[in-house]
N, C-alpha and C positions, 0 to 999 in steps of 0.2 A: 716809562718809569714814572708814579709818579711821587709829586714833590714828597723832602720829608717835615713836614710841621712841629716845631719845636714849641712848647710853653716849659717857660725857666721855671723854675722851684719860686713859690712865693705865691702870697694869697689869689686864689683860684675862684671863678665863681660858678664854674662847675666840672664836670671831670675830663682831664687829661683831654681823655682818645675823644668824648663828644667835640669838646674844642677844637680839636685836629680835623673831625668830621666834617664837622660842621664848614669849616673853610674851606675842605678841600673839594665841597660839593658846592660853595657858594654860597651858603645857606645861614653864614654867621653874619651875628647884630654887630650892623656897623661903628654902632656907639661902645656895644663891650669888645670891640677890636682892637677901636681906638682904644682904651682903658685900657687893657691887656699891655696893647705897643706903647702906652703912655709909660707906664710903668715895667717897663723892659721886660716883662713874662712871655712875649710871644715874639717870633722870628718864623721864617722859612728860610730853611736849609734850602739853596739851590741845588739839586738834581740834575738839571738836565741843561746842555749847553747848546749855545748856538749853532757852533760847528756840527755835533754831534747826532741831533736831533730838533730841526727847527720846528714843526711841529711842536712838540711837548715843552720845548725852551718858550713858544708861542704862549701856550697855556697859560704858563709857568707864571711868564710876564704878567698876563691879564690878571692873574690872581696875586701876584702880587699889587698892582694898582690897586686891584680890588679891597684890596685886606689894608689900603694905606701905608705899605712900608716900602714907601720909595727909594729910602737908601739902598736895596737889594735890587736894585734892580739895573739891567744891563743896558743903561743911558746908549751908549755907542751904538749898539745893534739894534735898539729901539729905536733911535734916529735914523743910522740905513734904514729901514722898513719903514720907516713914514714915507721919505724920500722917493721910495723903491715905488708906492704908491702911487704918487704924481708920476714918474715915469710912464709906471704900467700903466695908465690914461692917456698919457701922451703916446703911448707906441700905439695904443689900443684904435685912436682917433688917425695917424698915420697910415695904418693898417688899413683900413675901411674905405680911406680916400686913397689909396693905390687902388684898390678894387678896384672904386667908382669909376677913378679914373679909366683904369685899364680896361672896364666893361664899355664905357665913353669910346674909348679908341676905336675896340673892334667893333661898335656900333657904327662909328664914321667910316673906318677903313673896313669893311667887312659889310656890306648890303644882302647881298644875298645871305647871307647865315641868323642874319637877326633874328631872332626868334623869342619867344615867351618867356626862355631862360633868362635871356640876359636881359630883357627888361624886366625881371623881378628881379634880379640881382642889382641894378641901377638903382630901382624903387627902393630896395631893402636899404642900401647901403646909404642914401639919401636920410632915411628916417631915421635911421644907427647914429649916424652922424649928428642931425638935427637934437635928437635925445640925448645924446654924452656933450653937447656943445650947451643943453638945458641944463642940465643934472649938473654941471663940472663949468660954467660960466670962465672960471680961470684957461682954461682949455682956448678960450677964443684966440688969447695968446698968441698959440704956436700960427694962426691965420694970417698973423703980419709976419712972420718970418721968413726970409728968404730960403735961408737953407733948410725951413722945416717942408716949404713946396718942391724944392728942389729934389729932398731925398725920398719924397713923397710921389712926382712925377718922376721919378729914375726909377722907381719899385714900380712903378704904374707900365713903363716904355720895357722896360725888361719883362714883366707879365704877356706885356699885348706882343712881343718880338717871340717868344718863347712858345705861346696858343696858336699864334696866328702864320706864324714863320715868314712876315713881312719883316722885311730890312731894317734893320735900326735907323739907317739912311732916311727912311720915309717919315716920320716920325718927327714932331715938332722940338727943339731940343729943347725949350720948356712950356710948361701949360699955358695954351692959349685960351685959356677960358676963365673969367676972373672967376672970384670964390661964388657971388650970387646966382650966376649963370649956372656953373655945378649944380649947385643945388634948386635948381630952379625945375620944379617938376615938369613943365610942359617943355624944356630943353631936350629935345634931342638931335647931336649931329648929325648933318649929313652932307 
């Protein structure tokens, strides 16, 4: 659905639906925006809601920033989704180090099967890692946390128990390799 753009009755500096147009593609003067919302002639009607359709409430938001009328706009669920953000980095960096790790394990418990796979997957997840740890500096963070290696090696020992059908029993009950080691490309156990 999209938004409905409203300009109030009162001097105009050009017609109506261009003015609607024009916002709704992005495409209006940021100075006669301001002017318009200075002098109360322009608003969006909100459309579309968080719950309903986040998507289009997404849009919805951008353009509103965009157009400068921050009172319309849904501060609360702007905030989740910032938030949600940093999360989704943080899960994303988590993620990648279970791999690593778990491709780690069955490269040390597992000799005979090593193969090409799993050292491009070791390699890969190495550079993934090394890049969101560039791009995301705040991300180094979660590298001194206990419980962020703990829930990281638990997803990593559940993986290599799961592929490999080696006993959980076998299994270090937490990472014996510090962070540089991981990442350390000429590292492989054995």
């Amino acid at each position: 659905m999209k938004p409905r753009w409203e300009v109030i009755e009162g001097g105009r500096d050009q017609p109506e639906a261009e003015i609607v147009e024009d916002l709704f593609l992005g495409r209006y003067d940021p100075t006669k925006t301001a002017k318009l919302k200075q002098r109360g002639e322009l608003r969006l009607m909100a459309t579309n809601t968080y719950d309903g359709d986040i998507i289009a409430w997404a849009n919805e938001q951008a353009r509103l920033l965009r157009a400068g009328l921050f009172s319309q706009l849904d501060i609360e669920h702007i905030a989740e989704e910032i938030e949600d953000v940093g999360k989704s980095e943080q899960r994303e960096l988590e993620s990648r180090m279970a791999v690593l790790l778990s491709h780690l394990l069955k490269w040390q418990y597992q000799p005979p099967r090593r193969g090409n796979s799993w050292e491009a997957t070791i390699r890969t997840q190495r550079t993934s890692i090394k890049r969101r740890i560039n791009k995301t500096p705040s991300l180094k963070a979660s590298l001194s946390d206990p419980d962020w290696w703990a829930d990281s090696w638990d997803d990593a020992v559940t993986s290599a128990v799961q592929e490999t059908g080696i006993a959980l029993s076998a299994f270090p009950a937490s990472c014996p390799w510090a962070f540089e080691q991981i990442m350390d490309s000429e590292f492989w156990p054995n």
